[in-house]
LOFI-953616 format. One record per residue (C-alpha): x, z, y. Coordinates in Angstrom, 1 decimal, decimal comma, padded with zeros to 4 digits. Example, Ala and Ser with C-alpha at 12.3 -4.5 7.8 and 13.67 -1.06 7.14 Angstrom:
# residues 2
<node u="012,3" w="007,8" v="-004,5"/>
<node u="013,7" w="007,1" v="-001,1"/>
//
This chain:
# residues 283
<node u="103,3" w="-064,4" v="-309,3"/>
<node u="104,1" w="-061,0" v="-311,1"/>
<node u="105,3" w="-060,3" v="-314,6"/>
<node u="102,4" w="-059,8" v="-317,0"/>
<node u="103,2" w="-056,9" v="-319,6"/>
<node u="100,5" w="-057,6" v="-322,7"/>
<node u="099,6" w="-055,2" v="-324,9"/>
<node u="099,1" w="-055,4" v="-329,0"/>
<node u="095,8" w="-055,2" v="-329,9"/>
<node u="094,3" w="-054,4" v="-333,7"/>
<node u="090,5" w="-056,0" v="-331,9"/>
<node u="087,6" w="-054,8" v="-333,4"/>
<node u="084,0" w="-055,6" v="-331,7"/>
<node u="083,8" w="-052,7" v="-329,5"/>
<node u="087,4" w="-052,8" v="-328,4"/>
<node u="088,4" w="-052,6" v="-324,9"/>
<node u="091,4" w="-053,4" v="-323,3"/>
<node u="092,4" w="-052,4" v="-319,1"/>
<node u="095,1" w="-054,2" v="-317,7"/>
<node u="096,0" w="-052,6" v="-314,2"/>
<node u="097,4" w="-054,4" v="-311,7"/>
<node u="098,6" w="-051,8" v="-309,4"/>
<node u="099,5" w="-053,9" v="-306,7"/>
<node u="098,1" w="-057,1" v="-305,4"/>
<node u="097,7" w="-060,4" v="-307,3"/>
<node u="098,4" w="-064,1" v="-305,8"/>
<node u="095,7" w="-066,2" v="-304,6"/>
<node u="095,5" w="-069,6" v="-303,3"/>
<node u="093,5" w="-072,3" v="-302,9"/>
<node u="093,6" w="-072,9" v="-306,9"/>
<node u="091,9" w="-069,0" v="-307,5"/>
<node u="093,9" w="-066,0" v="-308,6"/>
<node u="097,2" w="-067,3" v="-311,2"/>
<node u="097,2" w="-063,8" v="-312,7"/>
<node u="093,7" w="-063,5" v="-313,6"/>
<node u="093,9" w="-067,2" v="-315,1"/>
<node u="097,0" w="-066,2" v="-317,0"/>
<node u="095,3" w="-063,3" v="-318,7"/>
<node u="092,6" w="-065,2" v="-319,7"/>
<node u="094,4" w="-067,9" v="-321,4"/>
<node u="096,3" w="-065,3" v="-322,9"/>
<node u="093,1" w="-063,1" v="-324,1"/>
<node u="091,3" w="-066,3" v="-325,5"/>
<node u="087,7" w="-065,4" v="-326,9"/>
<node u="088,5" w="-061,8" v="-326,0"/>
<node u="088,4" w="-061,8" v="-322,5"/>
<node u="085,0" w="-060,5" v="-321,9"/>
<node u="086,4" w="-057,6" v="-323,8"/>
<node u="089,1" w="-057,3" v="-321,1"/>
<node u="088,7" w="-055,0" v="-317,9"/>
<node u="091,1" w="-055,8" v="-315,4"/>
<node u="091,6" w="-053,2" v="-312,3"/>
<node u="092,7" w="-055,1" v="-309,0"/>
<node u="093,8" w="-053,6" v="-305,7"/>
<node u="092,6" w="-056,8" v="-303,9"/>
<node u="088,4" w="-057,1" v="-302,7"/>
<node u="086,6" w="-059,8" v="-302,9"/>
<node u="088,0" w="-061,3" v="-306,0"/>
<node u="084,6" w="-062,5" v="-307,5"/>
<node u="084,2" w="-065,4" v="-305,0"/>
<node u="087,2" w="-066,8" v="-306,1"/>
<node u="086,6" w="-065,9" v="-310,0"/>
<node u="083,6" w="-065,8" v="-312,0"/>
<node u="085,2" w="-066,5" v="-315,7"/>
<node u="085,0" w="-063,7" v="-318,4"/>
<node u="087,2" w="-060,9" v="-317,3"/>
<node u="085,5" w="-057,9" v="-316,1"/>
<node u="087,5" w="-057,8" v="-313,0"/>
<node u="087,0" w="-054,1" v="-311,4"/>
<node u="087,9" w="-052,7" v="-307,9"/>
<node u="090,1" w="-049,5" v="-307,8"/>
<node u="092,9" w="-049,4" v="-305,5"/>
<node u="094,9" w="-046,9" v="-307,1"/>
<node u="097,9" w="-047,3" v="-304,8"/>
<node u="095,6" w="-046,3" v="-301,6"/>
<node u="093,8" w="-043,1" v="-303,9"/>
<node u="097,0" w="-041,8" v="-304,6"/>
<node u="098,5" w="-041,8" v="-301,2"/>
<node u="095,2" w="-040,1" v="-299,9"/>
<node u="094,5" w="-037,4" v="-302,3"/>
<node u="098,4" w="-036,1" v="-302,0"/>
<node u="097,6" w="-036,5" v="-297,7"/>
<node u="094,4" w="-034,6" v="-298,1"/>
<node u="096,3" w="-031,7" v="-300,0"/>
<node u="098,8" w="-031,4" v="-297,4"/>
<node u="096,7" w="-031,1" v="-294,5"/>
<node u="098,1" w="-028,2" v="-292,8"/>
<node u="101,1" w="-030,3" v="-292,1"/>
<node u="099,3" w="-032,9" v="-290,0"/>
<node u="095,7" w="-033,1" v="-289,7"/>
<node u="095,3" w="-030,9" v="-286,4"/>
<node u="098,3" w="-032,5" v="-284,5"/>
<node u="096,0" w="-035,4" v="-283,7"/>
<node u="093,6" w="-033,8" v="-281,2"/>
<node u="096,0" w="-034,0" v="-277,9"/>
<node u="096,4" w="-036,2" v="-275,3"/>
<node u="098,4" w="-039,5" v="-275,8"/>
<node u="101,0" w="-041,1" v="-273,7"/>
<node u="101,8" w="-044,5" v="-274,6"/>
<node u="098,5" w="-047,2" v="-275,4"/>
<node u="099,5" w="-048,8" v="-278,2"/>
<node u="101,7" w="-048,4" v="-280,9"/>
<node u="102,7" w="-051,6" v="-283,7"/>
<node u="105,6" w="-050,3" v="-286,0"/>
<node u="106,7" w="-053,3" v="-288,3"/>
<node u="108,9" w="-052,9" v="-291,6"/>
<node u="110,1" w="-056,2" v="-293,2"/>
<node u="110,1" w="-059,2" v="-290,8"/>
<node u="107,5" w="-061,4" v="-291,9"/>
<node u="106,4" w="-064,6" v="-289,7"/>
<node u="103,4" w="-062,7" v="-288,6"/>
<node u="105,2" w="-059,1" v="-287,8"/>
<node u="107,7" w="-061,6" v="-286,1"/>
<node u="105,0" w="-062,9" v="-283,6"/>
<node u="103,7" w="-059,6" v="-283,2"/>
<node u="106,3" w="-058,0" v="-282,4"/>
<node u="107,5" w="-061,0" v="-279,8"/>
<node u="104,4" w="-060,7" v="-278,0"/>
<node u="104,0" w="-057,1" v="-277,4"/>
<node u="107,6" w="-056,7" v="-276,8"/>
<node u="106,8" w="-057,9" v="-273,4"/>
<node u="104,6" w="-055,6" v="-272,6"/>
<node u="105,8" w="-052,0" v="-271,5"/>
<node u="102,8" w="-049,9" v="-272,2"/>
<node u="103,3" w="-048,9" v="-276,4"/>
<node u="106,0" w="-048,3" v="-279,2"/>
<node u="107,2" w="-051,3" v="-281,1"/>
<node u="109,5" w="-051,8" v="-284,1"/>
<node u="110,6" w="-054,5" v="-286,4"/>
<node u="113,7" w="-054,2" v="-289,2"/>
<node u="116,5" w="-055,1" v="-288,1"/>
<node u="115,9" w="-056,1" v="-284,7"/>
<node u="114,3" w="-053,2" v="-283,3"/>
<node u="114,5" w="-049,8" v="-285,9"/>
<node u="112,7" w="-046,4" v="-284,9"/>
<node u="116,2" w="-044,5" v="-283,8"/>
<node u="115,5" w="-041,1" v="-285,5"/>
<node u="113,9" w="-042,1" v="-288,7"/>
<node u="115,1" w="-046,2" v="-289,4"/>
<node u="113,2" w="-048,4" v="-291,6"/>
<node u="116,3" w="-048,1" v="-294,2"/>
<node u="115,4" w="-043,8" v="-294,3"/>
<node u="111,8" w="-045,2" v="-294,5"/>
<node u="112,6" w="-046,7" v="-298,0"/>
<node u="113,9" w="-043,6" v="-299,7"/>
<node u="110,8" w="-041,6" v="-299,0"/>
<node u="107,1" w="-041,7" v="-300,1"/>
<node u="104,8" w="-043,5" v="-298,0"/>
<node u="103,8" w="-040,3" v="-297,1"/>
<node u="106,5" w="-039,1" v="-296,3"/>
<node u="106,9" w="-041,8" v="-294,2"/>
<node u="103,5" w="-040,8" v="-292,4"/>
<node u="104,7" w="-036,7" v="-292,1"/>
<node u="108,0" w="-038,4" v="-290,1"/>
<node u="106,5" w="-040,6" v="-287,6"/>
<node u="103,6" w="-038,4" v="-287,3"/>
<node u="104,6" w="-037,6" v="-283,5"/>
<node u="104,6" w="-041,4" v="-282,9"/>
<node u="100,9" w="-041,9" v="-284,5"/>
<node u="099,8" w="-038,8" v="-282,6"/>
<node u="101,0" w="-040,1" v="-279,2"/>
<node u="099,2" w="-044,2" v="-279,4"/>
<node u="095,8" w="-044,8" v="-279,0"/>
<node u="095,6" w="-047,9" v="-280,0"/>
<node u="097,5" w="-049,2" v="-283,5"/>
<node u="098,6" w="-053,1" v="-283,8"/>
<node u="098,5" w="-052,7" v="-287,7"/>
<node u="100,4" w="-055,9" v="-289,1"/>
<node u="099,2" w="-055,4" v="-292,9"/>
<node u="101,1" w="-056,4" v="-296,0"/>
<node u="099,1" w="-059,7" v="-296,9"/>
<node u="098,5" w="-062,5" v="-293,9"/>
<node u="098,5" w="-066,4" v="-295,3"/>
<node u="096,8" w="-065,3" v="-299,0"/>
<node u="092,8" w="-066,3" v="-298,7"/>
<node u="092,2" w="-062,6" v="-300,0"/>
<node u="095,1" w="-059,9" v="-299,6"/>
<node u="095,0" w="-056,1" v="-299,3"/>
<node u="094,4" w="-053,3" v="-297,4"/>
<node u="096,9" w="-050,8" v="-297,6"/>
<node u="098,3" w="-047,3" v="-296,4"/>
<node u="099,5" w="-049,3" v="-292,6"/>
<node u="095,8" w="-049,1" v="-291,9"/>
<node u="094,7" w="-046,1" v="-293,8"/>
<node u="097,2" w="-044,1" v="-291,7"/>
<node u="095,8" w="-045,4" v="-288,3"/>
<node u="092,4" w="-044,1" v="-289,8"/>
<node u="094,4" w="-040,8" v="-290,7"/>
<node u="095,4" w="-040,6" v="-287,0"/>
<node u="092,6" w="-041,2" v="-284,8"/>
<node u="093,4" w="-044,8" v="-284,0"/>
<node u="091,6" w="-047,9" v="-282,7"/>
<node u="093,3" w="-050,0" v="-285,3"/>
<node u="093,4" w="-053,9" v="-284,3"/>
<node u="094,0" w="-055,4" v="-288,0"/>
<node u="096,1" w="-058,6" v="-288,4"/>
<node u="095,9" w="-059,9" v="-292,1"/>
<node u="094,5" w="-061,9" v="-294,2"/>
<node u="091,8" w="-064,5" v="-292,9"/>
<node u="088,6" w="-061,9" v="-293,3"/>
<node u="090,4" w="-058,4" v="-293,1"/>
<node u="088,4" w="-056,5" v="-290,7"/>
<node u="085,0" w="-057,8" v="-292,4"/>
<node u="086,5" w="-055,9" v="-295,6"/>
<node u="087,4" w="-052,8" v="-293,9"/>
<node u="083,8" w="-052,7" v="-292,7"/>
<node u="082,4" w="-052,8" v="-295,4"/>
<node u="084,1" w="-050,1" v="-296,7"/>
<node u="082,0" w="-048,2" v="-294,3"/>
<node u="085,1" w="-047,7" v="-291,5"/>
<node u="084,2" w="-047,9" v="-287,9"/>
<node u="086,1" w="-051,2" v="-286,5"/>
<node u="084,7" w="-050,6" v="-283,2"/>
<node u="083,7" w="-053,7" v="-282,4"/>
<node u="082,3" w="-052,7" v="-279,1"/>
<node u="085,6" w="-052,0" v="-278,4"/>
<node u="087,7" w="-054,7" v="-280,1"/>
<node u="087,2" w="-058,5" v="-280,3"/>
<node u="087,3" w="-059,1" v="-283,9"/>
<node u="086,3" w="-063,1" v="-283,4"/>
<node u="090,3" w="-063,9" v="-284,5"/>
<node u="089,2" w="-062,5" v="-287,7"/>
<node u="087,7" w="-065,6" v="-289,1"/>
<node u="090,5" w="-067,7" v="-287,3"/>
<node u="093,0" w="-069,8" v="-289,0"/>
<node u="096,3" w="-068,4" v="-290,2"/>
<node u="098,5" w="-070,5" v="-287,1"/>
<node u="096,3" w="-068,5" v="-284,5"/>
<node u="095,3" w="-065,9" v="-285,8"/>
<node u="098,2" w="-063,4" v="-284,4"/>
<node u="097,9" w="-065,0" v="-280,8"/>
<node u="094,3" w="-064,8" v="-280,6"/>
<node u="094,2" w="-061,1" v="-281,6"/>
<node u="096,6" w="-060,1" v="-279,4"/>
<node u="095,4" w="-062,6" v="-276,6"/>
<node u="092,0" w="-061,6" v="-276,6"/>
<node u="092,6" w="-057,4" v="-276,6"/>
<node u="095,3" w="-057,8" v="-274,0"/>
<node u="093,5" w="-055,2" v="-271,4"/>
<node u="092,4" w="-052,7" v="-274,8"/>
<node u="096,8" w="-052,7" v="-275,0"/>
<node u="097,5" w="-052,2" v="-271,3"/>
<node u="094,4" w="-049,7" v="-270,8"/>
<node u="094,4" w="-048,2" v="-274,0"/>
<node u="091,0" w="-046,3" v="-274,9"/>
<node u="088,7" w="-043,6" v="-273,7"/>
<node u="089,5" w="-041,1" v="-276,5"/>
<node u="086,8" w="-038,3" v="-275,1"/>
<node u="084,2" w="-040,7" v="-275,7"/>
<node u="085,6" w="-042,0" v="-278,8"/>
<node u="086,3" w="-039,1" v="-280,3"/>
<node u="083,4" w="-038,7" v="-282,6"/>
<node u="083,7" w="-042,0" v="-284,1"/>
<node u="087,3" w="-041,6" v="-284,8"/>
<node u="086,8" w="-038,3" v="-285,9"/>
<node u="084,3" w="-040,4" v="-288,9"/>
<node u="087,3" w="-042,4" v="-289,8"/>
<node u="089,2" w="-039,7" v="-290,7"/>
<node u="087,0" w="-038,4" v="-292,7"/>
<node u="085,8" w="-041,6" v="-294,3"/>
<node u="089,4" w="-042,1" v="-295,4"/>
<node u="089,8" w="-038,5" v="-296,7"/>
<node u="086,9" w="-039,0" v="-298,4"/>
<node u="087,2" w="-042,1" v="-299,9"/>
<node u="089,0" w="-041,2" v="-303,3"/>
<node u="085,7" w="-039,9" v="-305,1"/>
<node u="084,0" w="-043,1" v="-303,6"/>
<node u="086,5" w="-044,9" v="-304,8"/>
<node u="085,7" w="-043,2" v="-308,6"/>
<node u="082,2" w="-043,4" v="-308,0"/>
<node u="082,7" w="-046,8" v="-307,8"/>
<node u="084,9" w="-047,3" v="-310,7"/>
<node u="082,7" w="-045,2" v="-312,5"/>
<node u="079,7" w="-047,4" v="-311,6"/>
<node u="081,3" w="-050,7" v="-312,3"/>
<node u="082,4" w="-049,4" v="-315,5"/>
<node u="079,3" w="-048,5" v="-316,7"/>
<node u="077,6" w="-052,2" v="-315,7"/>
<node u="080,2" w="-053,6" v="-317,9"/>
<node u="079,2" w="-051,1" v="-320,5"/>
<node u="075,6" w="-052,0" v="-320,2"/>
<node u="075,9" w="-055,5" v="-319,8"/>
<node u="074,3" w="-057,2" v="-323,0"/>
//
């Protein structure tokens, strides 16, 4: 679990404390340790405690006093500094692509391991993993010096030339996990993203309003136990990664995407905003 810094509070009855998690908290099958730990530590003050979380879907694994609040802060900032740089990428999307799929993996996890082991035997995308397999001109090593969006801006030509993105996200074995800028960049880039995370992932990202193209995509591995998960995703949209897609028809749809994403800051705020004010209201 993460390090919890606490503030000093002088309480008084209308005091209000946020803790910000800026990143994602741990949970198991015993609920979420950091939003236990902060209300043992906050006592009969806890329903005077907001707590900001990056990860959905935290209320059906709490319901105690904290007001636990959705913003992820991490994802806002990394769009709103995209969206003010536009010129430098948003119109190299629009051509024709060469390669099917793309699946570019950072830090060798078990499922980015898999992943990459199973597409590596097919010949129709771009694959990476660190160490075993870097990106030549711009190595996962370079990648860590730079912003994520920086990162983005580099490999921009490799984005613009896949139709398809294998996006291995952050969080797999965690019951609830994140969605972070891996899939907000295949958004960005016109992509038919095939999400491997955490159990439940793509239902999250569709409810955010994204199109998952589900027409397209067999999302049943989504509810699938972690051991399979990988191999059924991959198994079951083996002809969408040797075809690829038909982007002329598509390209409405993932036109929307893009958009959703760019947009999404000031629903993200409206959201806070409203959540906020419930919490305010609340008797």
């Amino acid at each position: 679990m993460w390090d919890i810094q606490y503030p000093d509070v002088d309480w008084q009855y209308n005091t209000m404390v946020i803790m910000h998690c800026q990143d994602f908290v741990n949970v198991d099958e015993n609920g979420c340790r950091e939003l236990q730990l902060m209300e043992k530590h906050f006592g009969d003050r806890a329903h005077q405690v907001v707590v900001v979380v990056w990860n959905l879907g935290l209320d059906t694994v709490y319901s105690g006093p904290l007001n636990v609040v959705y913003f992820p802060s991490h994802s806002y900032e990394i769009l709103a500094n995209l969206s003010n740089a536009e010129d430098r990428w948003i119109t190299n999307f629009l051509n024709t692509r060469k390669y099917k799929f793309q699946s570019l993996n950072g830090v060798a996890k078990p499922h980015r391991v898999q992943t990459f082991e199973r597409l590596n035997k097919l010949d129709s995308g771009i694959i990476s993993l660190h160490p075993n397999k870097p990106i030549a001109e711009f190595t996962y090593d370079q990648h860590l010096s730079v912003t994520n969006e920086e990162n983005f801006l580099r490999l921009q030509h490799i984005y613009a030339n896949c139709d398809v993105n294998v996006v291995t996200e952050s969080i797999y074995d965690s019951p609830l996990g994140i969605i972070t800028e891996k899939s907000i960049f295949a958004w960005l880039s016109l992509q038919v993203p095939i999400l491997i995370g955490y159990k439940g992932i793509v239902a999250h990202a569709r409810s955010l309003g994204f199109d998952m193209f589900d027409d397209i995509v067999d999302h049943s591995y989504d509810s699938e136990s972690n051991d399979v998960r990988v191999a059924s995703a991959l198994d079951r949209n083996r002809d969408l990664l040797i075809s690829g897609t038909d982007r002329i028809k598509l390209q409405g749809r993932l036109l929307y995407n893009q958009r959703h994403a760019l947009t999404w800051p000031q629903r993200m705020i409206d959201q806070y905003q409203s959540q906020i004010t419930a919490i305010i209201d609340a008797p």
